[in-house]
C-alpha positions in Angstrom: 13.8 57.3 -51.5 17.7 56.7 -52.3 19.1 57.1 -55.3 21.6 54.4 -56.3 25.2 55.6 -57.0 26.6 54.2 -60.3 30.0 53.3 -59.6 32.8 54.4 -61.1 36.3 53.6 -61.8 38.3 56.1 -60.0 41.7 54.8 -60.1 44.2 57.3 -61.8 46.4 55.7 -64.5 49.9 55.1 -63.8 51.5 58.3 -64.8 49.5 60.3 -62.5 50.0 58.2 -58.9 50.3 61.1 -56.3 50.1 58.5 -53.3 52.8 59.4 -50.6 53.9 55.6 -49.9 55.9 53.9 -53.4 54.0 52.1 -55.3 54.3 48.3 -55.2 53.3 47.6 -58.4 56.4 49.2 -60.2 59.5 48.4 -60.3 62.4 50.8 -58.8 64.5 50.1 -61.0 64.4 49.0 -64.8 67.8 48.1 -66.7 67.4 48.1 -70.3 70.0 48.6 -73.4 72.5 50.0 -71.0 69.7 52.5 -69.6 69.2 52.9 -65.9 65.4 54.1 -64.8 65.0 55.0 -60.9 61.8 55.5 -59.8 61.1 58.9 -58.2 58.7 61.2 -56.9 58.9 64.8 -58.1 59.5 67.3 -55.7 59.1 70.2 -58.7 57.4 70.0 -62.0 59.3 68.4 -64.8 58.5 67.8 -68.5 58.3 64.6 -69.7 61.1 63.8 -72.5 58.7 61.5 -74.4 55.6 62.9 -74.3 56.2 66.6 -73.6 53.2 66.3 -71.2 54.0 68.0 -67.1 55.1 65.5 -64.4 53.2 67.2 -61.7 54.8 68.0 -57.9 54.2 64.4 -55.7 53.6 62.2 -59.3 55.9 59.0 -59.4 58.1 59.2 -62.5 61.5 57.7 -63.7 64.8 59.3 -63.6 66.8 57.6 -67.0 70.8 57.9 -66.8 72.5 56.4 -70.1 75.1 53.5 -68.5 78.6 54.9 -69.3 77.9 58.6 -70.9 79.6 60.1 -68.6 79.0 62.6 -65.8 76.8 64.5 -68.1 73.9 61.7 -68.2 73.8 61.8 -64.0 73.7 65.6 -63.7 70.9 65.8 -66.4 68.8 63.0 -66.1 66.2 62.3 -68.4 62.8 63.0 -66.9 59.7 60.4 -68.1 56.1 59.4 -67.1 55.7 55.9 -65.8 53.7 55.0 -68.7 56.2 56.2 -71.3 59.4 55.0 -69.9 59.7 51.7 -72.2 58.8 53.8 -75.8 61.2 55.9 -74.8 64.2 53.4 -74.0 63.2 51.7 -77.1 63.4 54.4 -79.3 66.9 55.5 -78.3 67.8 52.0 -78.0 70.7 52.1 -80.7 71.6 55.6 -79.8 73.6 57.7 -76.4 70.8 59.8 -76.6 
């Protein structure tokens, strides 16, 4: 006798893609309200600045600069989950940050 195996959906959701090749699907880089977002992959742990929730060693995350703050912005980048990256330009959208 063989038992059937259900299947199931095993597929991660975007903020927790560990794969070691970039993903196709996402874009590298998203300009938006004078924000720049690189996409990365973490070599260290980092905290989300939207959700508060850890962006784990080899996850795909992006790296937000503010366009024209200064050297402050690119030596303390803003740290985001792929799946929060638009709130969180939005809802600075009319401020530096």
């Amino acid at each position: 006798m063989s038992k059937k195996m259900k299947h199931r959906d095993t597929t991660p959701p975007l903020c927790h893609i560990s794969n070691r090749s970039m993903p196709t699907e996402l874009p590298k880089e998203i300009r938006l309200h004078g924000r720049i977002a690189t996409l990365r992959r973490a070599h260290k742990s980092h905290r989300c600045d939207e959700c508060n929730l850890l962006i784990e060693s080899g996850q795909y995350y992006y790296e937000l600069v503010w366009g024209g703050a200064g050297l402050g912005s690119l030596k303390f980048p803003d740290h985001v989950h792929v799946d929060c990256v638009h709130t969180y330009i939005h809802k600075y959208r009319n401020t530096g940050g």
